[in-house]
PDB file with one MODEL, atoms N, CA, C and O in Angstrom:
MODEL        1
ATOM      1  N   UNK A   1       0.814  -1.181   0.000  1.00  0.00           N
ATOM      2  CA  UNK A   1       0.000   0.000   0.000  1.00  0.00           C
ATOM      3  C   UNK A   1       0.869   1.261   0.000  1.00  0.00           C
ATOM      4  O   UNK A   1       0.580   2.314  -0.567  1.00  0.00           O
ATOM      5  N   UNK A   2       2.105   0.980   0.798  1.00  0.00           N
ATOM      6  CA  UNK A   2       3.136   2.223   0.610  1.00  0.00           C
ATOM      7  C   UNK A   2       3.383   2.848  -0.339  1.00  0.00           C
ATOM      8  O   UNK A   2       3.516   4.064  -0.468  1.00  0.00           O
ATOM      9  N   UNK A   3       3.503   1.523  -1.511  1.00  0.00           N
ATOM     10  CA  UNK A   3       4.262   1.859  -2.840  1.00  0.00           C
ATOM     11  C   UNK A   3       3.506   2.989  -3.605  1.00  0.00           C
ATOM     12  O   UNK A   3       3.828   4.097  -4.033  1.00  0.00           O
ATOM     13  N   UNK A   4       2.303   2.202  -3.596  1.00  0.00           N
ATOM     14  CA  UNK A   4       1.375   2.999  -4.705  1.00  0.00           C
ATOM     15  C   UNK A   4       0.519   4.080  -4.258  1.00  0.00           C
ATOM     16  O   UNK A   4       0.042   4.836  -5.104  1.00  0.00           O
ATOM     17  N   UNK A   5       0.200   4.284  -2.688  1.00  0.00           N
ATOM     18  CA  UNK A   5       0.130   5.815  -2.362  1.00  0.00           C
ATOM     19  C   UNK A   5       1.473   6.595  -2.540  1.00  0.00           C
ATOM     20  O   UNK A   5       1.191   7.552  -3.261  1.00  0.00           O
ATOM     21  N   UNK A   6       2.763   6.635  -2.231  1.00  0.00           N
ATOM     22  CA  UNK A   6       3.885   6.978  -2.533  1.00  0.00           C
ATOM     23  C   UNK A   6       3.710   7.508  -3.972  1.00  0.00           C
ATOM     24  O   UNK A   6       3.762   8.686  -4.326  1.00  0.00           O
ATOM     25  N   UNK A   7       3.456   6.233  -4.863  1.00  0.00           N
ATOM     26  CA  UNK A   7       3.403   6.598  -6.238  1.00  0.00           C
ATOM     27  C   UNK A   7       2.781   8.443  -6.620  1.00  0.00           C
ATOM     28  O   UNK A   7       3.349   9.337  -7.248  1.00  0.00           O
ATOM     29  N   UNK A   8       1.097   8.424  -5.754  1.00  0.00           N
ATOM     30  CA  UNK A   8      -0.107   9.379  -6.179  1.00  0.00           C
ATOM     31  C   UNK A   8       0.851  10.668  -5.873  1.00  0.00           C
ATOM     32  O   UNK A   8       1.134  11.596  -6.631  1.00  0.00           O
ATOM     33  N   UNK A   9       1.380  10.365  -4.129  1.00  0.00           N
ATOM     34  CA  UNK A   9       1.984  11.694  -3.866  1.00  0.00           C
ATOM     35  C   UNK A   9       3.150  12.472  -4.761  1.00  0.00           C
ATOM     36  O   UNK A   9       3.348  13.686  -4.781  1.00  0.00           O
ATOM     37  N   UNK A  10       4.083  11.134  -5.716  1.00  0.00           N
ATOM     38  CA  UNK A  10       5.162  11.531  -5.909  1.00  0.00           C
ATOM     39  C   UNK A  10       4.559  12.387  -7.333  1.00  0.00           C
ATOM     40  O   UNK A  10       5.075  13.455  -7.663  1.00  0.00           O
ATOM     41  N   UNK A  11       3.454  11.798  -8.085  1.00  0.00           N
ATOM     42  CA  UNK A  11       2.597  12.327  -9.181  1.00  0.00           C
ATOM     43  C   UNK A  11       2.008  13.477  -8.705  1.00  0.00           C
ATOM     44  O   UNK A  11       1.254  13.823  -9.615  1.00  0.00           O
ATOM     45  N   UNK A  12       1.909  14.342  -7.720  1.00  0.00           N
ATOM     46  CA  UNK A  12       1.363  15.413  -6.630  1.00  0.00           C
ATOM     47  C   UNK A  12       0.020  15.570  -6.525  1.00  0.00           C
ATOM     48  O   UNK A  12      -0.397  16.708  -6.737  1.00  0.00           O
ATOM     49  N   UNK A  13      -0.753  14.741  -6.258  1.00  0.00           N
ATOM     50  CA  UNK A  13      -1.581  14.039  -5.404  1.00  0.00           C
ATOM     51  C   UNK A  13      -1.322  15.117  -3.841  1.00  0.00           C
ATOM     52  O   UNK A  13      -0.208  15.079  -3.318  1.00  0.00           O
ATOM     53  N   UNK A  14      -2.007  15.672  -3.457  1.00  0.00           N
ATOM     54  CA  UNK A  14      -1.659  16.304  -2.035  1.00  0.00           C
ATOM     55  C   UNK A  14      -1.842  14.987  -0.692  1.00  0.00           C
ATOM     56  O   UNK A  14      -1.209  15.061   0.361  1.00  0.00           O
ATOM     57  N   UNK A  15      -2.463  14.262  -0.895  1.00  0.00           N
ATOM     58  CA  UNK A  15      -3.233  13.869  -0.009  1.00  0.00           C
ATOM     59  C   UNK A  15      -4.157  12.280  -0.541  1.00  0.00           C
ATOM     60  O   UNK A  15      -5.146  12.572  -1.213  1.00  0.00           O
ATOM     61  N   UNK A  16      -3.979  10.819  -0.347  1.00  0.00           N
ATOM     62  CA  UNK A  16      -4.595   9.676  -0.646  1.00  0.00           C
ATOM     63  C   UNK A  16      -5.512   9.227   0.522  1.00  0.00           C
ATOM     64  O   UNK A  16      -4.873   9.342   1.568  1.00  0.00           O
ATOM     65  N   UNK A  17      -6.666   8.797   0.726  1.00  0.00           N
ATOM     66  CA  UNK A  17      -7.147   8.088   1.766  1.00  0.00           C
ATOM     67  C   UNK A  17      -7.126   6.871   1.085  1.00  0.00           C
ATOM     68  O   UNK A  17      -7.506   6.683  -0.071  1.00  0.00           O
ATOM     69  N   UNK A  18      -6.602   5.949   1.963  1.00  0.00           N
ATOM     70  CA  UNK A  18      -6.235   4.498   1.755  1.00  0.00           C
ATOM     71  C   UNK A  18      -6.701   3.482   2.852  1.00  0.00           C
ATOM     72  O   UNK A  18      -6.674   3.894   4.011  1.00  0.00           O
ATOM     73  N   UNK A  19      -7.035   2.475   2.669  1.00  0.00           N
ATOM     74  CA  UNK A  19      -7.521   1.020   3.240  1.00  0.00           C
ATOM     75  C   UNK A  19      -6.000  -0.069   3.225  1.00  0.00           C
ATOM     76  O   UNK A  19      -5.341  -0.425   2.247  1.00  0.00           O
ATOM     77  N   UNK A  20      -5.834  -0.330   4.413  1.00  0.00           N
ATOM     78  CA  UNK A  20      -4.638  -1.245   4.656  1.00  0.00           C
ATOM     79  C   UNK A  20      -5.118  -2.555   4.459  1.00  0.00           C
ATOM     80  O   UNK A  20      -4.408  -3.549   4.308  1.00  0.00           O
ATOM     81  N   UNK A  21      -6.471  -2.517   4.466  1.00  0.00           N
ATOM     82  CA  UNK A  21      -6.998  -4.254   4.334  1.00  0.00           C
ATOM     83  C   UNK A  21      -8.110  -4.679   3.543  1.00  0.00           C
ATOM     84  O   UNK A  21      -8.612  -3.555   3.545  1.00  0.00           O
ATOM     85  N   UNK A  22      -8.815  -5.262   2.957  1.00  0.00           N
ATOM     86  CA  UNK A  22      -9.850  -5.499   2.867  1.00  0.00           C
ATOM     87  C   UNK A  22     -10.903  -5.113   3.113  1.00  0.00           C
ATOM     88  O   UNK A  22     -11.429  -6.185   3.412  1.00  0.00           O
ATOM     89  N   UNK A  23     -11.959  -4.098   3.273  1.00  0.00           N
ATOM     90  CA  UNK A  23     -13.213  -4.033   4.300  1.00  0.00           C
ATOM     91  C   UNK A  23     -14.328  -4.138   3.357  1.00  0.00           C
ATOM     92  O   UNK A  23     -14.438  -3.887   2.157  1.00  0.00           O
ATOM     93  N   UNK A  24     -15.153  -4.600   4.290  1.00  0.00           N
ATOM     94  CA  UNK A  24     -16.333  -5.067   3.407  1.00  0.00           C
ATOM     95  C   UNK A  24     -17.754  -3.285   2.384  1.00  0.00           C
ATOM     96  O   UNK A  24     -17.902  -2.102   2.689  1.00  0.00           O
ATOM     97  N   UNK A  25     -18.232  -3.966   1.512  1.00  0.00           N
ATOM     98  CA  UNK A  25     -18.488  -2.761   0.786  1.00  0.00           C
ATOM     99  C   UNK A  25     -19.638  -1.589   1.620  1.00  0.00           C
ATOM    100  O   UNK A  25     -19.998  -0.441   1.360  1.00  0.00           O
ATOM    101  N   UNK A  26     -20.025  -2.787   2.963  1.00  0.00           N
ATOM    102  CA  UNK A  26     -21.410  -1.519   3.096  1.00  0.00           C
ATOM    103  C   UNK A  26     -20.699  -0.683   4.218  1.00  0.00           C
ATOM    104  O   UNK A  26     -20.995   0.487   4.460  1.00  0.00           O
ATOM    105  N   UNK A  27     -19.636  -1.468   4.945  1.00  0.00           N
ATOM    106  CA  UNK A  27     -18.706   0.024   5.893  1.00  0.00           C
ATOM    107  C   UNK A  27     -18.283   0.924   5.044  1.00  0.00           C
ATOM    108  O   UNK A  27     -18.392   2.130   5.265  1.00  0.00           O
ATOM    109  N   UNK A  28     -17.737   0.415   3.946  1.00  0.00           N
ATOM    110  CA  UNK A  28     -16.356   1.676   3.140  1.00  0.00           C
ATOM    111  C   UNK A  28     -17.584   2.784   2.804  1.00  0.00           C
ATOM    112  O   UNK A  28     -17.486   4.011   2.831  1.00  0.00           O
ATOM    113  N   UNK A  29     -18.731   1.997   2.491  1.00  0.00           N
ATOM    114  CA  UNK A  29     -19.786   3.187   1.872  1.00  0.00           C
ATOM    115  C   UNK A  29     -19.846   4.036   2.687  1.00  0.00           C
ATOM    116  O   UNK A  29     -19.399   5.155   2.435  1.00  0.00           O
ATOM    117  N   UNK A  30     -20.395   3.750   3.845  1.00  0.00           N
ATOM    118  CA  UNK A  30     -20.913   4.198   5.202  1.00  0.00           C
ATOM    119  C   UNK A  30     -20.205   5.488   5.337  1.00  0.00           C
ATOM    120  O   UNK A  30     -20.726   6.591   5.170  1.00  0.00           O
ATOM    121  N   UNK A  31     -18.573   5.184   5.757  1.00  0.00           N
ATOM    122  CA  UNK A  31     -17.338   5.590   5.882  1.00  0.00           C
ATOM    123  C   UNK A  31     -17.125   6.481   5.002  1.00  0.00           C
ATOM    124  O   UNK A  31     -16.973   7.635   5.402  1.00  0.00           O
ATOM    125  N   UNK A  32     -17.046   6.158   3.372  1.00  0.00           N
ATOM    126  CA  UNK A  32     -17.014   7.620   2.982  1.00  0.00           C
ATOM    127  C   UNK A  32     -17.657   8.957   2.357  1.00  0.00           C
ATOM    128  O   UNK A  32     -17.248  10.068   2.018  1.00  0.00           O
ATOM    129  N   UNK A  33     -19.575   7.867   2.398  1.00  0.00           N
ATOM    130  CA  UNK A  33     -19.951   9.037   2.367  1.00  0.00           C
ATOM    131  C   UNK A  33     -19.992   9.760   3.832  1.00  0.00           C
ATOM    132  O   UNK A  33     -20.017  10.981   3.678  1.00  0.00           O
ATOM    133  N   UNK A  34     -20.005   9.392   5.142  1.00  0.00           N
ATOM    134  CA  UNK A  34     -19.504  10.049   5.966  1.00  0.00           C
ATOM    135  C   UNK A  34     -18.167  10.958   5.848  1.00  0.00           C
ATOM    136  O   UNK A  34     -18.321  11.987   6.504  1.00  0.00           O
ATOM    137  N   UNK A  35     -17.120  10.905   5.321  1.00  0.00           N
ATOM    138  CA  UNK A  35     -16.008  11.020   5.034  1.00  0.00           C
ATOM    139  C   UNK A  35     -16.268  12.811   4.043  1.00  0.00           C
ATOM    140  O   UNK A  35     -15.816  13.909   4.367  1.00  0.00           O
ATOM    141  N   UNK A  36     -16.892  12.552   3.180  1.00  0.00           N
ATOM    142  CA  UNK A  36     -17.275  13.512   2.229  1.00  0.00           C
ATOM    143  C   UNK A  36     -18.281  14.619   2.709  1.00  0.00           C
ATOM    144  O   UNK A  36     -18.021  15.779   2.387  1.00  0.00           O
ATOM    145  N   UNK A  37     -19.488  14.342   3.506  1.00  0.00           N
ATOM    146  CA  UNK A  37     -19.737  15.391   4.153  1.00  0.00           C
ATOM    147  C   UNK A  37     -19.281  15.818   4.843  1.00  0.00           C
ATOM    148  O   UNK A  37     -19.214  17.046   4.902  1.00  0.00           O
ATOM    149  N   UNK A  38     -18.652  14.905   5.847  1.00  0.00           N
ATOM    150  CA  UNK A  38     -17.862  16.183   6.887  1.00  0.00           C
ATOM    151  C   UNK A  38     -16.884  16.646   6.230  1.00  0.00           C
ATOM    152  O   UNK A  38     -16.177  16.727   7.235  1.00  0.00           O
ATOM    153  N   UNK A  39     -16.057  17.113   5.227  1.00  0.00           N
ATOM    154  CA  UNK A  39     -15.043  17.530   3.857  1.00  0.00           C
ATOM    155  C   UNK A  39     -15.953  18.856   4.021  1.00  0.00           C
ATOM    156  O   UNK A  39     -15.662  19.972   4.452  1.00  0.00           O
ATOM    157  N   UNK A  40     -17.051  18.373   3.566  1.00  0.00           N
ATOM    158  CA  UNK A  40     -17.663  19.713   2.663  1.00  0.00           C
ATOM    159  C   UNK A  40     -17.915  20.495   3.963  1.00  0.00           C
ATOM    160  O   UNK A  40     -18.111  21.653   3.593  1.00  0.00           O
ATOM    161  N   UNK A  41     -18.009  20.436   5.319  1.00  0.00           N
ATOM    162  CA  UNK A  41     -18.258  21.102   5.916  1.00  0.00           C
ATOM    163  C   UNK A  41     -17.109  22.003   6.528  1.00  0.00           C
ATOM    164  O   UNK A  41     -17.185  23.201   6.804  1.00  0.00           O
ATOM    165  N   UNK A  42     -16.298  21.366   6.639  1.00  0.00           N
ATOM    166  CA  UNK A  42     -14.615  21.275   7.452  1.00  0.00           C
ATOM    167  C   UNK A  42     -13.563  20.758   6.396  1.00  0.00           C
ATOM    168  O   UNK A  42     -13.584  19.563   6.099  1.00  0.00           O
ATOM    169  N   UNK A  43     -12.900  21.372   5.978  1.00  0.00           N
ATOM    170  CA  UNK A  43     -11.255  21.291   5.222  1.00  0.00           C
ATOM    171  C   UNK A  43     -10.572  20.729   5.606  1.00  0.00           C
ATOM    172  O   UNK A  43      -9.522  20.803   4.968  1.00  0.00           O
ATOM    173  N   UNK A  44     -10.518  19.737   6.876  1.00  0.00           N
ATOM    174  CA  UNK A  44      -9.897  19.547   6.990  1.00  0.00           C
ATOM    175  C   UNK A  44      -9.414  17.627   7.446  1.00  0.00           C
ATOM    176  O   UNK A  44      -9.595  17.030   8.507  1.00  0.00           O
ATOM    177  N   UNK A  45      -8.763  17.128   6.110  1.00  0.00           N
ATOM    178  CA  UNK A  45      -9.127  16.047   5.978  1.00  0.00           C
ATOM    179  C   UNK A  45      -8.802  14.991   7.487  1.00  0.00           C
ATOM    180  O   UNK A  45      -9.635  14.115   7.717  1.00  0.00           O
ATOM    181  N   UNK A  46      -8.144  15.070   8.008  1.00  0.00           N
ATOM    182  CA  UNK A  46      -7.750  14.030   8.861  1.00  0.00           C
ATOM    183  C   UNK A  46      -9.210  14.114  10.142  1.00  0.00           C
ATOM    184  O   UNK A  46      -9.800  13.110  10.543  1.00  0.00           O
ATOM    185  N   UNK A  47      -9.561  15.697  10.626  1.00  0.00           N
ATOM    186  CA  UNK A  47     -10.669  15.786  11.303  1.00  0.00           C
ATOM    187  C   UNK A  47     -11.976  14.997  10.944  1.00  0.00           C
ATOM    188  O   UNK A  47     -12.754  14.432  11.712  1.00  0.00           O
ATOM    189  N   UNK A  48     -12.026  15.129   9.284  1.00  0.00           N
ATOM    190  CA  UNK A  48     -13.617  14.597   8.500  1.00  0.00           C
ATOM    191  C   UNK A  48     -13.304  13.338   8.802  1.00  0.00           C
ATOM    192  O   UNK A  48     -14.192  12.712   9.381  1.00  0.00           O
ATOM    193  N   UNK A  49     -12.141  12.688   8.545  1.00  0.00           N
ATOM    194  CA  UNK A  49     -11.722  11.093   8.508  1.00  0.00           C
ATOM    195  C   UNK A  49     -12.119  10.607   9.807  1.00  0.00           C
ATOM    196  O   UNK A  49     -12.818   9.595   9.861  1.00  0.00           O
ATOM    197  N   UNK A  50     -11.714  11.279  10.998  1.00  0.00           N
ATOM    198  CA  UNK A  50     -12.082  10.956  12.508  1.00  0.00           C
ATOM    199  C   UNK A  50     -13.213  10.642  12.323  1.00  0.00           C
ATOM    200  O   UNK A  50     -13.571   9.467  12.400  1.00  0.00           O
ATOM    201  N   UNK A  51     -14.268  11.925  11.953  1.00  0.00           N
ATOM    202  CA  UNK A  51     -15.411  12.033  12.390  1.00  0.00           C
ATOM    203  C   UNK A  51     -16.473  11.093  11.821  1.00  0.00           C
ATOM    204  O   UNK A  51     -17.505  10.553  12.221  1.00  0.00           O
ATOM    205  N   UNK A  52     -15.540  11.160  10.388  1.00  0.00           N
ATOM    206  CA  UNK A  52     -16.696   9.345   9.811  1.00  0.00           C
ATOM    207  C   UNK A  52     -16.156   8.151  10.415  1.00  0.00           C
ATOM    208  O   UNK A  52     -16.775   7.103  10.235  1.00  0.00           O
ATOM    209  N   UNK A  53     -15.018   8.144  11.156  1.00  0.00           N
ATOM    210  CA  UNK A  53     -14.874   6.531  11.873  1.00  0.00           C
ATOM    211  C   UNK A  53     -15.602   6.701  12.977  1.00  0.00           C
ATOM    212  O   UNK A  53     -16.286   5.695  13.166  1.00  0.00           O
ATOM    213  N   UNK A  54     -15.758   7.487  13.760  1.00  0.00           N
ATOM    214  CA  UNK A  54     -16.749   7.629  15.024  1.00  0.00           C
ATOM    215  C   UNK A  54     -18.108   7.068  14.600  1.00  0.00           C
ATOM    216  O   UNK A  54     -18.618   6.129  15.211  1.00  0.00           O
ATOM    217  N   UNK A  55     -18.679   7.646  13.564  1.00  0.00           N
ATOM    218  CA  UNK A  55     -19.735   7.498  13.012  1.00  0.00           C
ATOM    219  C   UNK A  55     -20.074   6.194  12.129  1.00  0.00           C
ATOM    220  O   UNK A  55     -21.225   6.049  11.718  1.00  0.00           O
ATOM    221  N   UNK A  56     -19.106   5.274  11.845  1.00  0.00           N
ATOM    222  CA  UNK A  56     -19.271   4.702  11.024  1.00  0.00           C
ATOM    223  C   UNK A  56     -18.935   3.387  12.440  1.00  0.00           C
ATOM    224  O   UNK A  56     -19.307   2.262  12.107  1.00  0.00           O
ATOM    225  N   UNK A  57     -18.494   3.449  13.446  1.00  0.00           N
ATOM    226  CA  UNK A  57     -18.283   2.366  14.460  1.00  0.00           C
ATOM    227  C   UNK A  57     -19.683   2.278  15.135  1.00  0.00           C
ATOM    228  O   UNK A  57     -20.091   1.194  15.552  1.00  0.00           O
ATOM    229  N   UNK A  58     -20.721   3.884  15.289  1.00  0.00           N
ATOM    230  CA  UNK A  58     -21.609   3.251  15.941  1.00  0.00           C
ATOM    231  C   UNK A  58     -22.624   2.460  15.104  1.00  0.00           C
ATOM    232  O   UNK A  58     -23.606   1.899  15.590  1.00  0.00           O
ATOM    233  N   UNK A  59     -22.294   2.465  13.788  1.00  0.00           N
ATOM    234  CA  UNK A  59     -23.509   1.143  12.929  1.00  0.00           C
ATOM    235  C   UNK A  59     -22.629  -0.330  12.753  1.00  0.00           C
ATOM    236  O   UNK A  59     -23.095  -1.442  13.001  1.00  0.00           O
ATOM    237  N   UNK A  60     -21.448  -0.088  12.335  1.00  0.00           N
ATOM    238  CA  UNK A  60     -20.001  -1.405  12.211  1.00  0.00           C
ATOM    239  C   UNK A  60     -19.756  -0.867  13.312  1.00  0.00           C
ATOM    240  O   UNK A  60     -19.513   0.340  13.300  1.00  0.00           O
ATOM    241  N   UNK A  61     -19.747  -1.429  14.298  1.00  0.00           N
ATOM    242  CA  UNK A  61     -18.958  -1.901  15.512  1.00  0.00           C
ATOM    243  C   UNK A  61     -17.391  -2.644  15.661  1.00  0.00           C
ATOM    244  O   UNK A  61     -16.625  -2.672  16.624  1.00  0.00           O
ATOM    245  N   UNK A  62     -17.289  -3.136  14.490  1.00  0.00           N
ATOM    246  CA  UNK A  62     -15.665  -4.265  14.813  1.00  0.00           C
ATOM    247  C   UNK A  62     -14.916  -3.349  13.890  1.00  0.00           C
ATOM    248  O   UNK A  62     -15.263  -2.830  12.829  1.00  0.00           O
ATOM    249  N   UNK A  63     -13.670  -3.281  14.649  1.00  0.00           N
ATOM    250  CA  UNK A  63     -12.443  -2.449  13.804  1.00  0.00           C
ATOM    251  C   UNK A  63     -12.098  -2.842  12.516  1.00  0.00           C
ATOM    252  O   UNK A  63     -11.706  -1.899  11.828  1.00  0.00           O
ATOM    253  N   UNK A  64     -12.117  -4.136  11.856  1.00  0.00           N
ATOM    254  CA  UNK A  64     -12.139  -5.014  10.796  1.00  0.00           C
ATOM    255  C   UNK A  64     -13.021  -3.513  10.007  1.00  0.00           C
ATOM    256  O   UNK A  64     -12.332  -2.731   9.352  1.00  0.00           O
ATOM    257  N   UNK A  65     -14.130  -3.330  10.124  1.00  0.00           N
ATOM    258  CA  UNK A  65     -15.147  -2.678   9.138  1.00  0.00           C
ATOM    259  C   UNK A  65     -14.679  -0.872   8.940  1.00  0.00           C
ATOM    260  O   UNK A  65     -14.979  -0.279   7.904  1.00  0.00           O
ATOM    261  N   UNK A  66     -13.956  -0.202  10.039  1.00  0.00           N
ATOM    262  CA  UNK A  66     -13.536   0.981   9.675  1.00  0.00           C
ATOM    263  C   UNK A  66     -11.967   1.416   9.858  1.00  0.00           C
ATOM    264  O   UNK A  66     -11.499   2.142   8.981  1.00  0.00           O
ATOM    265  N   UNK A  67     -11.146   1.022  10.923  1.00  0.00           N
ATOM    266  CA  UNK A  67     -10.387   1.036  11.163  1.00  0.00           C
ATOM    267  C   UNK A  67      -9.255   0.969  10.201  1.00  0.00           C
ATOM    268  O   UNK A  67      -8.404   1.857  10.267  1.00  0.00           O
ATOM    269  N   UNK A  68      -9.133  -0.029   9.265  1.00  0.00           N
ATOM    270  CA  UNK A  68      -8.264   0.214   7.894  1.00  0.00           C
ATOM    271  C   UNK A  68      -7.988   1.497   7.365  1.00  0.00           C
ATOM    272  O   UNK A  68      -6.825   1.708   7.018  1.00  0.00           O
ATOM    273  N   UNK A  69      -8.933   2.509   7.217  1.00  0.00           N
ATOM    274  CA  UNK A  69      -8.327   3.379   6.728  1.00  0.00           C
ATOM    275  C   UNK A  69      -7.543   4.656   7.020  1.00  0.00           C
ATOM    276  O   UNK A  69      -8.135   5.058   8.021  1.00  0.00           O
ATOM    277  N   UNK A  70      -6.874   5.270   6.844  1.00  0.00           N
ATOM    278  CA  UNK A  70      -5.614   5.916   7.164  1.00  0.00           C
ATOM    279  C   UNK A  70      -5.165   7.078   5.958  1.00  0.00           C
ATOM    280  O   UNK A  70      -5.080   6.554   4.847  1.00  0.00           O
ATOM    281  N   UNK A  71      -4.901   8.376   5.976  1.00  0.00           N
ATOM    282  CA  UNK A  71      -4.852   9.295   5.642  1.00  0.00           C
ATOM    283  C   UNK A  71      -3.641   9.320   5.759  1.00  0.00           C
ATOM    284  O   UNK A  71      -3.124   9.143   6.862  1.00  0.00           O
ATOM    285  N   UNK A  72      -2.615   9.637   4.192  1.00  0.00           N
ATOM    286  CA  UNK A  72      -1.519  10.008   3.388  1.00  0.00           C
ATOM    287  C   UNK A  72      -1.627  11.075   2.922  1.00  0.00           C
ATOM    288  O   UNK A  72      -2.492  11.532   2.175  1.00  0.00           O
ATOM    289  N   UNK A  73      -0.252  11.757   3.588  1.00  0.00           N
ATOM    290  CA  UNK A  73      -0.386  12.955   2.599  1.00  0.00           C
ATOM    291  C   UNK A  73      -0.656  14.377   3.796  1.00  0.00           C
ATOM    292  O   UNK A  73      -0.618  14.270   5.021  1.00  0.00           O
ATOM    293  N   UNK A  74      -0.859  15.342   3.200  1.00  0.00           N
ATOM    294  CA  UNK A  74      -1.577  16.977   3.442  1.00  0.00           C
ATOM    295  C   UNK A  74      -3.028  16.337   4.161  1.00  0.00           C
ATOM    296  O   UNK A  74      -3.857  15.554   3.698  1.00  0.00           O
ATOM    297  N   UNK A  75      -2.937  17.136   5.700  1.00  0.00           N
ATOM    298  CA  UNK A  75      -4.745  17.126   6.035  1.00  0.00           C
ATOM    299  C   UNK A  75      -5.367  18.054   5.495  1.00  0.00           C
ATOM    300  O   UNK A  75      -6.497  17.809   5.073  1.00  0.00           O
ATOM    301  N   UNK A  76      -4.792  19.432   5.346  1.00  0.00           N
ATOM    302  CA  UNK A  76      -5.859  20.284   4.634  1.00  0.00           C
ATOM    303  C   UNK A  76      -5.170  20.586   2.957  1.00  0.00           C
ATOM    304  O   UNK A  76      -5.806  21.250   2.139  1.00  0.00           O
TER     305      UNK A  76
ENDMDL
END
């Protein structure tokens, strides 16, 4: 996963949100349309990212379903 976020940034990409594992399709949904509104509200990516894993643990409960993902790069 290093390589090829590495890759986006070195192409200048500010910023990749990436999945270290597998997760199944109805968390990632969950997750980033959570992910995308809080964006549009707040600039600031690593805060929006928090705020959809908070949100996305109280419907997926097991770390398996949100926890993978991880913010590369520029937060704002």
């Amino acid at each position: 996963m290093v390589g090829l976020s590495r890759s986006f940034i070195s192409a200048g990409v500010p910023s990749v949100l990436v999945s270290l594992w597998s997760v199944p399709d109805a968390p990632t949904a969950s997750l980033m349309t959570e992910f995308y509104k809080n964006l549009s509200k707040n600039p600031d990516k690593a805060t929006a990212l928090r705020q959809a894993m908070l949100t996305t643990m109280k419907q997926h409960p097991a770390p398996k379903d949100w926890a993978a993902f991880t913010l590369i790069g520029e937060a704002e």
